[in-house]
C-alpha positions in Angstrom: 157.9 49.2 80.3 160.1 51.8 77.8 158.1 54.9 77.7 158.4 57.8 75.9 156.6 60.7 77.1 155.6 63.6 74.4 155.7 67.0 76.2 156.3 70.9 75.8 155.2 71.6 71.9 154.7 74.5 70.4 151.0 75.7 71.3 149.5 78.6 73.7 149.2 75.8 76.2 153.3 74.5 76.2 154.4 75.7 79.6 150.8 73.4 81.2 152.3 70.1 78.8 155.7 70.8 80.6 154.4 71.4 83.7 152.0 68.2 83.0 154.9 66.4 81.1 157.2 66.6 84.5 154.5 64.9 86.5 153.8 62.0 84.2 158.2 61.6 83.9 158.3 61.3 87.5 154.9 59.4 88.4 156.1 56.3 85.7 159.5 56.6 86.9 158.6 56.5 90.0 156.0 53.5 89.3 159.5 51.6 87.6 159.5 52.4 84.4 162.1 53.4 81.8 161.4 56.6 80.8 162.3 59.1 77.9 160.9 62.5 78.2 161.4 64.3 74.6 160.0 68.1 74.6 158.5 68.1 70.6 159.2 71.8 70.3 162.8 70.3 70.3 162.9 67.3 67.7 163.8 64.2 69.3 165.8 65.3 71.7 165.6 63.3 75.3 165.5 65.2 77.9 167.4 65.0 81.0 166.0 64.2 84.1 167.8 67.3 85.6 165.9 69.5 83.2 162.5 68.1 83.7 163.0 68.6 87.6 163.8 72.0 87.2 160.2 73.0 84.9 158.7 75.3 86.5 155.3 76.0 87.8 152.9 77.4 85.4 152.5 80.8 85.1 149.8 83.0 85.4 149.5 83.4 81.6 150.1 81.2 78.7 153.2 82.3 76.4 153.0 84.8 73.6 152.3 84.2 70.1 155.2 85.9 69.6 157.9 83.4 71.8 155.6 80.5 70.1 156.5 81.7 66.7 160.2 81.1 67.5 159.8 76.9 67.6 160.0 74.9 63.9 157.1 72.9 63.2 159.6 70.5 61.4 161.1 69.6 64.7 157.7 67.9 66.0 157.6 65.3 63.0 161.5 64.9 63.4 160.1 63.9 67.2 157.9 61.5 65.8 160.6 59.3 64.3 159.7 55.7 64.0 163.5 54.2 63.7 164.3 56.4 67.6 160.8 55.0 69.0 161.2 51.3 67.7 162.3 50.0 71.3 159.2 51.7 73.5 156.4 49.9 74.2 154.2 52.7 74.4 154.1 56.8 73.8 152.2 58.5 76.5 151.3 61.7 75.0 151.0 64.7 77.0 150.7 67.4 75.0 148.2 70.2 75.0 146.6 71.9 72.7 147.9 72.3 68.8 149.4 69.5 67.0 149.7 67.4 70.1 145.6 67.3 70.9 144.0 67.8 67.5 145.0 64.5 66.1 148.1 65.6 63.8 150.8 63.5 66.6 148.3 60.6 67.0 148.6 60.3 62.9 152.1 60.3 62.4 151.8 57.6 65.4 149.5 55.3 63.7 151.6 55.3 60.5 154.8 54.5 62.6 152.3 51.4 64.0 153.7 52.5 67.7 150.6 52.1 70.5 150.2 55.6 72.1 147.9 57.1 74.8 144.7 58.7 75.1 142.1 59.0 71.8 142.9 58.3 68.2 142.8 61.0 65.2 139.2 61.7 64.4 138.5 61.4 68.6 141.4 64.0 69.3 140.3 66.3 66.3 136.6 66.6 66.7 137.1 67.2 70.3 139.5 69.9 69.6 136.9 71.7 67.4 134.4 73.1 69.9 131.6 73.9 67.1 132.5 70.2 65.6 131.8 68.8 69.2 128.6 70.5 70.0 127.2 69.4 66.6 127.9 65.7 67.9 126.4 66.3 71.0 123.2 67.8 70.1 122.6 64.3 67.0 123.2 62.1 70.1 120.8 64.4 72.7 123.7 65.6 75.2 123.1 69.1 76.4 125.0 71.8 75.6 124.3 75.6 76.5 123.2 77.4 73.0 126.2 78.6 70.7 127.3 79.9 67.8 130.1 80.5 65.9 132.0 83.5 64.6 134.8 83.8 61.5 137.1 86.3 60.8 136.9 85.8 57.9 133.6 87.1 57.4 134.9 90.3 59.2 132.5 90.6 61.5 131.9 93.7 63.0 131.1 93.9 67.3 127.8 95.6 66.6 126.8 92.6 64.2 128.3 90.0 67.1 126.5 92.3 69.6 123.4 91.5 67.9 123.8 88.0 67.2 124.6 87.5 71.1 121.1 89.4 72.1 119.1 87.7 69.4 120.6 83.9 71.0 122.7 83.2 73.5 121.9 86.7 75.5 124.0 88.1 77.8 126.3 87.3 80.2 128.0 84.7 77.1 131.3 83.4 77.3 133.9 83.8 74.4 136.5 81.3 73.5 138.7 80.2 70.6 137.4 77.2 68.5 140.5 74.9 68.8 142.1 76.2 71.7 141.9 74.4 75.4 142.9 75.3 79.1 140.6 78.6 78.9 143.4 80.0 77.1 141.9 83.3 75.3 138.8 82.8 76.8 135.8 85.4 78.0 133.0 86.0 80.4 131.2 89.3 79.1 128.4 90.8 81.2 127.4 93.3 78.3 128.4 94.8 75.1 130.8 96.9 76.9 132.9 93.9 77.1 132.4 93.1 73.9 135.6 94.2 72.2 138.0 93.1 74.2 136.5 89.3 73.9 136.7 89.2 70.9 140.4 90.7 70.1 141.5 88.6 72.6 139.6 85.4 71.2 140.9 85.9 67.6 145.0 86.4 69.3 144.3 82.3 69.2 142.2 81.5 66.2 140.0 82.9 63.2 137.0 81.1 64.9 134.7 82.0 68.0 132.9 79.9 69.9 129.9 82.3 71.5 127.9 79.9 74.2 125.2 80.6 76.5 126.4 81.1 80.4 125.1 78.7 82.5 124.7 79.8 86.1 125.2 77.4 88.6 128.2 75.2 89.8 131.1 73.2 87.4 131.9 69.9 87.8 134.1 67.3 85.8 134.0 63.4 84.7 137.1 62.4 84.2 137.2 59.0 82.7 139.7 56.1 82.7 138.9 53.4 80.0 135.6 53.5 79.7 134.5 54.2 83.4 133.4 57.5 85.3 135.8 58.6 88.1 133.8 60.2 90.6 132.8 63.7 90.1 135.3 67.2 91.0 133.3 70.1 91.7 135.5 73.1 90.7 135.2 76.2 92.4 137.4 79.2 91.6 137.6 82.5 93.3 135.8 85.3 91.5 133.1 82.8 89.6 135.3 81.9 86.4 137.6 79.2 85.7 139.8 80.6 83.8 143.8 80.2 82.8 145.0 81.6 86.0 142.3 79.8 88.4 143.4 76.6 86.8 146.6 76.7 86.9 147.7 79.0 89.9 147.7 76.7 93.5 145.3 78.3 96.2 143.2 80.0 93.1 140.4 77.2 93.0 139.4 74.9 95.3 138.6 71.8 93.7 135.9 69.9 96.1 136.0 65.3 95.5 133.7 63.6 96.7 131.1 66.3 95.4 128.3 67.3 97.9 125.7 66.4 95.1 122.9 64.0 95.4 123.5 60.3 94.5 121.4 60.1 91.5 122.3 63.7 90.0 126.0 62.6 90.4 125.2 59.6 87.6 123.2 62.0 85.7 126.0 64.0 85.2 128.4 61.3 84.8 126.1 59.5 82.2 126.3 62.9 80.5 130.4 62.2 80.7 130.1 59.0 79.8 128.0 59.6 76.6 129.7 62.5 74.9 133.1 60.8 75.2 131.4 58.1 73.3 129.7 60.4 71.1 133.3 61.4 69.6 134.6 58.1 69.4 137.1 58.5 72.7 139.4 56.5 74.1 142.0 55.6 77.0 141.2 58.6 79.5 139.7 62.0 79.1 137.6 64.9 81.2 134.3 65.8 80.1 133.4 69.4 81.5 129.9 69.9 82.7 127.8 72.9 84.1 125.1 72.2 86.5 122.1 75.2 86.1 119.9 76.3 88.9 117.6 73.7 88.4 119.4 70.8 87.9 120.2 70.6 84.4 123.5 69.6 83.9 124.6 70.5 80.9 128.2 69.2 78.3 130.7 72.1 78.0 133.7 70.0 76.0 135.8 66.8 76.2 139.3 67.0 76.4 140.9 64.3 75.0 144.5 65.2 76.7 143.6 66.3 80.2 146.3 68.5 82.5 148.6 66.1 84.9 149.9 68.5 86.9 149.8 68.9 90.6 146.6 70.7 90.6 144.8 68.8 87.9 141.8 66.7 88.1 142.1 63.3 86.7 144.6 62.7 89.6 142.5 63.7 92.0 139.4 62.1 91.0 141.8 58.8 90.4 143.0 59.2 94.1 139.3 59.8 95.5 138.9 56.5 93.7 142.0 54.4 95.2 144.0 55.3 92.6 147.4 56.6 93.5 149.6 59.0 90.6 152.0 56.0 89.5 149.3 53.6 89.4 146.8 55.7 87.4 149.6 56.8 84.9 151.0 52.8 84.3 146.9 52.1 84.4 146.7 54.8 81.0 149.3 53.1 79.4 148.4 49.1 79.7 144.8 50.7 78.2 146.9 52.3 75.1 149.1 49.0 74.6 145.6 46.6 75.2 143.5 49.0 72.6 146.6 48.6 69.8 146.8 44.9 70.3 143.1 45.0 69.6 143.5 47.0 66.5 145.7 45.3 64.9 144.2 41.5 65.4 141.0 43.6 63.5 
């Protein structure tokens, strides 16, 4: 197959899509493909196969808003150009975060008619919105720890956040941005000391808060491939939280498949999976993030439609757990996109 693969981009997550974007260039290629890697951030510009070897590993925090701010948002749609993409059979999309994950790509795609991976607008756009999510989950009976939301926009002060926290979700609480992924901006607050911080921190990313409930216990993930459960990844990061660094850093988590979990609690939690990427109209492949309290209540944290492929992610490891090699999972992705669009269009 001819395959483009969409990478970089201009959100807080760009240096994970390269690092992501790298792996996917070298699994397809490597699986006999012809392959086109284009970073969006620079209009459709192929990259060269020297350059995408020489990405480096992520680092330990995502970029600034500030080196963000110097990439055109014109140069993403001139990616998306339908007369340079007319000869690939499929787009495998690998971008995180921003305009590559909340559906914006996957529209300009569907009005160039060119078959591309992972979930379709609405899918990719209510799973970007955290609050959006969690309202589908709780009409369809998934759990989700208790949440609220906060807007800048209302200027909210800490002490009226403060007392919002102790009269809901109570404390410890997490803090992340609304439509941000990869724990980028993201918060665990003990107590109102912490408060502050969170929350400045939070709104660097986006005029909306997500507030949730912490759930103690263990984290696990179902990542899914068509419309199957891979078998469960416990993740377990030094110090307690997943965050940025702990995902992206090797030797920060330790990331346990096949999950010491009994065999019926591992299909509850999969079932879970299963039915909140449903719930949002998902397709092709995705993770679903769980928590698993105390007394075995698992409990839906978010779906992300456009999970990490780097060489710490999960997806490839549950895939490999499950026979699955790299190459094989990645051409697997794509036949699913080009089956789906053939589908489509015959409706």
């Amino acid at each position: 197959m001819k395959i483009a693969v969409l990478m970089g981009g201009t959100s807080a997550e760009r240096d994970v899509s390269l690092a992501s974007g790298a792996g996917v260039v070298s699994g397809l290629k490597a699986a006999g493909h012809d392959v086109i890697p284009i970073d969006t951030a620079r209009g459709y510009k192929a990259l060269k196969m020297e350059e995408v070897k020489q990405i480096s590993q992520v680092k330990a925090q995502p970029p600034s808003i500030e080196e963000l701010a110097k990439y055109a948002g014109e140069l993403t749609i001139k990616a998306i150009n339908p007369a340079d993409l007319r000869g690939v059979d499929v787009v495998f999309i690998i971008l995180h975060g921003g305009a590559g994950e909340n559906g914006t790509i996957q529209a300009l795609l569907d009005l160039a008619c060119i078959p591309y991976t992972g979930s379709g607008v609405l899918a990719s756009a209510l799973a970007m919105d955290k609050y959006m999510s969690k309202q589908i989950f709780l009409a369809n009976n998934i759990p989700t720890p208790d949440f609220f939301i906060v807007d800048r926009d209302e200027k909210p002060t800490n002490d009226s956040i403060d007392k919002k926290i102790r009269q809901g979700v109570g404390y410890p609480a997490i803090i992340k941005p609304n439509c941000q992924g990869s724990s980028v901006g993201l918060s665990f607050v003990k107590d109102v000391s912490e408060l502050a911080i969170a929350v400045e921190l939070g709104f660097r990313y986006d005029s909306r808060l997500l507030i949730e409930k912490y759930i103690a216990g263990r984290e696990f993930t179902v990542s899914v491939l068509g419309d199957e459960p891979l078998p469960l990844v416990e993740i377990v990061p030094e110090g307690g939280l997943y965050d940025y660094e702990h995902k992206y850093i090797a030797g920060k988590t330790n990331k346990v498949c096949p999950v010491n979990l009994p065999e019926d609690l591992q299909k509850m939690i999969q079932t879970i999976g299963i039915n909140a990427f449903r719930a949002l109209g998902c397709r092709g492949f995705g993770r679903v993030d769980c928590r698993l309290a105390e007394n075995d209540q698992p409990y839906c944290l978010e779906v992300n439609t456009l999970p990490g492929m780097t060489a710490t992610s999960l997806v490839p490891k549950a895939a490999r757990v499950a026979g699955m090699e790299f190459p094989q999972l990645l051409e697997r992705i794509c036949r699913i996109a080009i089956d789906d669009f053939k589908a489509r269009e015959k409706s």
